[in-house]
C-alpha positions in Angstrom: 180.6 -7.8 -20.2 181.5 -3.9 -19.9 177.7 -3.6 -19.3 177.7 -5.9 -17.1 180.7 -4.0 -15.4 179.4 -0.5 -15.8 176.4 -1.4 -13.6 178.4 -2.9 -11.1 180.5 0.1 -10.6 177.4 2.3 -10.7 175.2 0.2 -8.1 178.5 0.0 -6.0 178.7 3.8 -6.3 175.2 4.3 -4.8 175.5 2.1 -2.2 178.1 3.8 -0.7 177.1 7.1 -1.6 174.0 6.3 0.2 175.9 4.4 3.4 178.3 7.9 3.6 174.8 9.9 3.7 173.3 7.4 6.3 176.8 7.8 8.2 176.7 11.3 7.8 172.9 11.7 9.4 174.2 9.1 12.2 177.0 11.3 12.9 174.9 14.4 12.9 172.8 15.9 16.2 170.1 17.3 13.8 168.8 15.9 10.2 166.9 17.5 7.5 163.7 15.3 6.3 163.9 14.2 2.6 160.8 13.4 0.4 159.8 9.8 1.0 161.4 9.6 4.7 160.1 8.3 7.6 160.0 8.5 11.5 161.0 4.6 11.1 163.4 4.6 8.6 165.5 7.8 10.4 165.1 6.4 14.1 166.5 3.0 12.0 169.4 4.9 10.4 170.2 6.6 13.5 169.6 3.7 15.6 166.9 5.3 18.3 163.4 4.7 18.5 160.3 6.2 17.1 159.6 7.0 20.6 162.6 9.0 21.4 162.6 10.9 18.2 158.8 12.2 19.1 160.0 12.8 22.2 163.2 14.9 21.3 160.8 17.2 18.6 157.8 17.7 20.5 156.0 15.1 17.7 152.5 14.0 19.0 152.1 12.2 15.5 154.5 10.0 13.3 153.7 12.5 10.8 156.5 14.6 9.2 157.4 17.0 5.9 160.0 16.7 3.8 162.5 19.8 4.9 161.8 19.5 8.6 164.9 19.5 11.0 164.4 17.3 13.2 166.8 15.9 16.5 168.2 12.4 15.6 170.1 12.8 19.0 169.3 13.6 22.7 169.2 17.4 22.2 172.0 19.2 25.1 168.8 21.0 26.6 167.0 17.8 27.1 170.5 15.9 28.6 169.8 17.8 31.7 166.3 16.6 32.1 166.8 14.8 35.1 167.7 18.7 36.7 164.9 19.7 34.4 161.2 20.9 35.9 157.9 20.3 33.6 155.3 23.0 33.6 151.5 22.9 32.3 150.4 26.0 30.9 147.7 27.7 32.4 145.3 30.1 31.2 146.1 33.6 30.4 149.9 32.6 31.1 152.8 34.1 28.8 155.8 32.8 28.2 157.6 35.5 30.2 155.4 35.1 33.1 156.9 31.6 33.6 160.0 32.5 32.8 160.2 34.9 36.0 158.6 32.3 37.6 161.5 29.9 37.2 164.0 32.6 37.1 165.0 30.7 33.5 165.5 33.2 30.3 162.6 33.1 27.6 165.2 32.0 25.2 166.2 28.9 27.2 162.7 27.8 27.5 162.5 28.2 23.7 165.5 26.2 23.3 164.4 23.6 25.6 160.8 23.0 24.1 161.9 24.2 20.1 159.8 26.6 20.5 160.3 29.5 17.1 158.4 31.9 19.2 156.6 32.9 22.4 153.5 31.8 21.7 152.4 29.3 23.6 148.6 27.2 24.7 146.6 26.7 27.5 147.4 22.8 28.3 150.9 22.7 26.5 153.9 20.8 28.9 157.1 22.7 28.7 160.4 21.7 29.9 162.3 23.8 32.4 165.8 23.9 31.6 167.7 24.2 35.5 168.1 27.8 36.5 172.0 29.0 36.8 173.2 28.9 40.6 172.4 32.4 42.6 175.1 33.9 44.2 174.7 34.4 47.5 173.6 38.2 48.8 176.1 39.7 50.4 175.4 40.2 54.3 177.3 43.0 54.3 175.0 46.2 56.5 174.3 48.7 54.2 176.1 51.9 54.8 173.8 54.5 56.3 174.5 56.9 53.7 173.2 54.5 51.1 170.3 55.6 48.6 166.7 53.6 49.3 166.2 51.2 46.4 164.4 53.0 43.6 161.0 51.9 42.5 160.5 48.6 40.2 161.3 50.4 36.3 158.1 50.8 33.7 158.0 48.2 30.6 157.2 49.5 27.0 156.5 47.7 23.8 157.1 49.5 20.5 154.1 48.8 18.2 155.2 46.6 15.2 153.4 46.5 11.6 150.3 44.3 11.6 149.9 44.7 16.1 146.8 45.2 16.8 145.6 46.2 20.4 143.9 42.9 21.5 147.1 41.0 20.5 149.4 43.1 22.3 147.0 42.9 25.6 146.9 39.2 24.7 151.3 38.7 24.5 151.1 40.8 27.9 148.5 38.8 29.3 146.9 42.7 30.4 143.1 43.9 29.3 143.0 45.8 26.1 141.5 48.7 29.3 144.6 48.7 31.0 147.0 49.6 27.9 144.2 52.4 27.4 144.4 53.8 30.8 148.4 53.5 30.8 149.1 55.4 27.2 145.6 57.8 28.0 144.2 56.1 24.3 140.5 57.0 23.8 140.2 54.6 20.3 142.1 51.0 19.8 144.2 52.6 16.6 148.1 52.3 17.1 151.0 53.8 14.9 153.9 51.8 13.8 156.8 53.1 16.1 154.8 54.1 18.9 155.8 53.7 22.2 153.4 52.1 24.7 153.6 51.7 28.3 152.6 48.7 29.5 153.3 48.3 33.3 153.7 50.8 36.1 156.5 50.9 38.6 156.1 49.3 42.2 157.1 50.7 45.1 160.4 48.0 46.3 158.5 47.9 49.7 155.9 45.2 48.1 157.8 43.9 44.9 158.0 40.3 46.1 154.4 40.3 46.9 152.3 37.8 45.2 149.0 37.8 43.7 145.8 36.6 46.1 143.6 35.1 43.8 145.1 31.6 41.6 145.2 31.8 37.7 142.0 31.2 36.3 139.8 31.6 39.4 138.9 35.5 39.1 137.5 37.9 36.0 140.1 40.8 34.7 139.3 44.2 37.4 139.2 47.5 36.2 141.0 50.7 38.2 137.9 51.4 40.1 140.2 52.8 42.8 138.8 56.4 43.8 135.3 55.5 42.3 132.9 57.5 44.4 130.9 54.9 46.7 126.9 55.7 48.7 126.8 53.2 51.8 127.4 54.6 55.0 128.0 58.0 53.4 129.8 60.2 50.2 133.0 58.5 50.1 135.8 57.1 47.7 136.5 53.4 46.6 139.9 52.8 48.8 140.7 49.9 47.2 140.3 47.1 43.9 137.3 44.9 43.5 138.5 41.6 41.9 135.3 39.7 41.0 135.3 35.8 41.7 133.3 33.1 42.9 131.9 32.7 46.0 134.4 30.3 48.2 137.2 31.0 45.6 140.5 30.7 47.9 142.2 33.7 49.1 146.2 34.0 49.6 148.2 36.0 51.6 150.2 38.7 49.3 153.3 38.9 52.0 154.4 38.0 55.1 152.6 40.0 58.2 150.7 39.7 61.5 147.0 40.2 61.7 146.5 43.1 63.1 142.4 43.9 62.7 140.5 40.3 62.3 136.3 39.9 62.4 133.5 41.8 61.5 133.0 45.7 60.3 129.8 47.2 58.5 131.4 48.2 55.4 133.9 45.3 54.4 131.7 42.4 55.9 134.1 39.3 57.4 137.7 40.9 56.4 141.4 41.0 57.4 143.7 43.7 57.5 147.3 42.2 57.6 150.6 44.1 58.8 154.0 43.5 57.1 157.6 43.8 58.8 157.6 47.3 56.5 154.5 48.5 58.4 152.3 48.7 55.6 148.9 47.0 55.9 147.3 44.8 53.3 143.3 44.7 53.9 140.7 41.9 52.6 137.3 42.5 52.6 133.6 40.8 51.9 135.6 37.2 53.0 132.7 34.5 53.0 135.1 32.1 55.3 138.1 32.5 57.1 140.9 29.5 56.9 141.7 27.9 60.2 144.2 29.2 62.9 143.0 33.2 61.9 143.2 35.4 64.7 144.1 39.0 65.9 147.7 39.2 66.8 148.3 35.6 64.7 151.0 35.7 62.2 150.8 34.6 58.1 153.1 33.3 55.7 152.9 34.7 52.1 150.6 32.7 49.8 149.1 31.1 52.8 145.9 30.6 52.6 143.2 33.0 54.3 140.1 32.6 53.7 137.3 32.4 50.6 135.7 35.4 48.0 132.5 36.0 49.8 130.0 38.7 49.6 129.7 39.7 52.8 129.2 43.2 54.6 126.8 46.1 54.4 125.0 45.8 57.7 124.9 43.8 60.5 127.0 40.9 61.6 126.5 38.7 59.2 125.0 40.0 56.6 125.6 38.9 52.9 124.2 39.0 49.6 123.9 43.1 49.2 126.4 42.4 46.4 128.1 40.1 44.0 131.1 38.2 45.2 134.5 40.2 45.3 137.7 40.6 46.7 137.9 44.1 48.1 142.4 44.5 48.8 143.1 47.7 49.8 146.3 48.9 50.4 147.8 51.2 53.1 151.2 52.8 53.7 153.2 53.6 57.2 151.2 56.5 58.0 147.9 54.8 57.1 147.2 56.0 54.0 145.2 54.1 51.5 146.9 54.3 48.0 145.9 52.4 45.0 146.6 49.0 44.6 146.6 48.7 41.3 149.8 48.5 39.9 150.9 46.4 42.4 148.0 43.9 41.6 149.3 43.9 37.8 153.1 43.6 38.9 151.9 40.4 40.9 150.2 39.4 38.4 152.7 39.2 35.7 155.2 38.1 38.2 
């Protein structure tokens, strides 16, 4: 009889231990997997699906490990899906070029997609938390007095133990080259501590500007800006060649009028565009123009131009002295070529 007893009182005792515990997970946001558990038994305790609980932890199997966290509840960062954007990751993308793109911090795409760092792949869907409201610009005149806006600021990175060169061109989506060139380094070895630089300051005039070429559709371009040059004469390299397909689409960087439009020996079919700040933007070796180009016609930034040819070198007409390229120059208010690097690796990134 006090067996008997002594058992009840004990199964009695785990049951409601174990209905407190299942109480206590139901209650929770969050739940810590425990050996033997499954996706089924906690979406059954919790009352959810399967479905939603692959959903909530980025699960593309019913697969999980005892002392995983996982959300047993909508997570706050999802509730505002329906305000929410998705985004496919495309090659050679970082994690902080989408968040400028979206104007959402890196930290709130991490907490949006549980991510526990910035690494992210080529395919992936991320969520796209809303971005906070912009306040309005003022439209208050500028006094006259007023200092010009100073050039876009330089980033760094300070070299952590274990970096290597090729993963810190690969987290700024930059050529191992470019961090060379930047920090004048004639061998890939780095010190822990060291400071490198790993972008250039743009002039203000051009800092919306976008790149011309789509993700994906050109090779990574040297500095060859100044490079000496033979055709039609001794003479410098006034611009960047960005090597692409031929018939790879072409975008306008800004907003301008076209103020030089058709043929010229050296830059083959090309465009040289004027913005409102009178600097000029030129494309060369086009292989087609888009519809509606003209002299005098107007453009849209990111509208489309025209197509990587390899046109130029001779006569009307005349392609194939080269491979196909983008040749952008860029010239200031007094007509003065200066290199368009760093902006190309400020649009870039952008």
């Amino acid at each position: 009889m006090k067996k008997s007893l002594f058992l009840g009182m004990a199964l009695a005792g785990a049951i409601s231990f174990t209905a407190a515990s299942n109480a206590e997970a139901a209650a929770s946001q969050t739940y810590r997997v425990k050996s033997g558990d499954s996706l089924s038994k906690i979406a059954h305790v919790n009352k959810v699906t399967v479905s939603q609980l692959k959903q909530w932890n980025n699960l593309n199997t019913d697969v999980i490990h005892a002392g995983k966290t996982l959300y047993v509840k909508k997570p706050a960062a999802q509730a505002t899906a329906s305000s929410s954007k998705k985004h496919i990751v495309r090659s050679g993308e970082t994690l902080s070029a989408i968040s400028k793109k979206y104007a959402v911090s890196i930290d709130k795409i991490k907490e949006a997609n549980h991510l526990k760092s910035a690494v992210i792949k080529t395919g992936q869907t991320l969520i796209i938390p809303k971005a906070a409201p912009v306040k309005p610009a003022s439209t208050a005149k500028k006094p006259a007095s007023a200092k010009a806006a100073s050039p876009a600021k330089e980033t760094y990175y300070i070299v952590k133990p274990g970096n290597t060169l090729s993963a810190i061109a690969k987290l700024f989506n930059t050529p191992v080259q470019e961090i060379k060139r930047l920090n004048g380094l004639k061998s890939d070895k780095l010190l822990v501590g060291q400071k490198l630089k790993m972008t250039e300051g743009v002039l203000p005039v051009l800092g919306e500007g976008v790149f011309p070429l789509e993700p994906g559709s050109y090779q990574s371009y040297p500095d060859s800006w100044g490079n000496s040059r033979s055709y039609g004469g001794s003479r410098t390299h006034e611009g960047i060649d960005i090597m692409a397909k031929k018939g790879t689409p072409i975008y306008s960087v800004t907003d301008g009028v076209i103020e030089r439009y058709g043929w010229n020996e050296l830059g083959g079919w090309r465009l040289t565009i004027k913005t409102k700040e009178n600097f000029r933007i030129y494309y060369a070796h086009l292989d087609q123009y888009a519809a509606g180009m003209m002299q005098g016609g107007t453009v849209k930034k990111g509208q489309y131009l025209g197509t990587v040819g390899d046109s130029g070198y001779g006569k009307t007409g005349t392609k194939g002295k080269f491979a196909p390229h983008l040749h952008i120059g860029v010239y200031n208010q007094s007509f003065q070529a200066i290199n368009p690097y760093p902006f190309l690796i400020f649009w870039e990134r952008k």
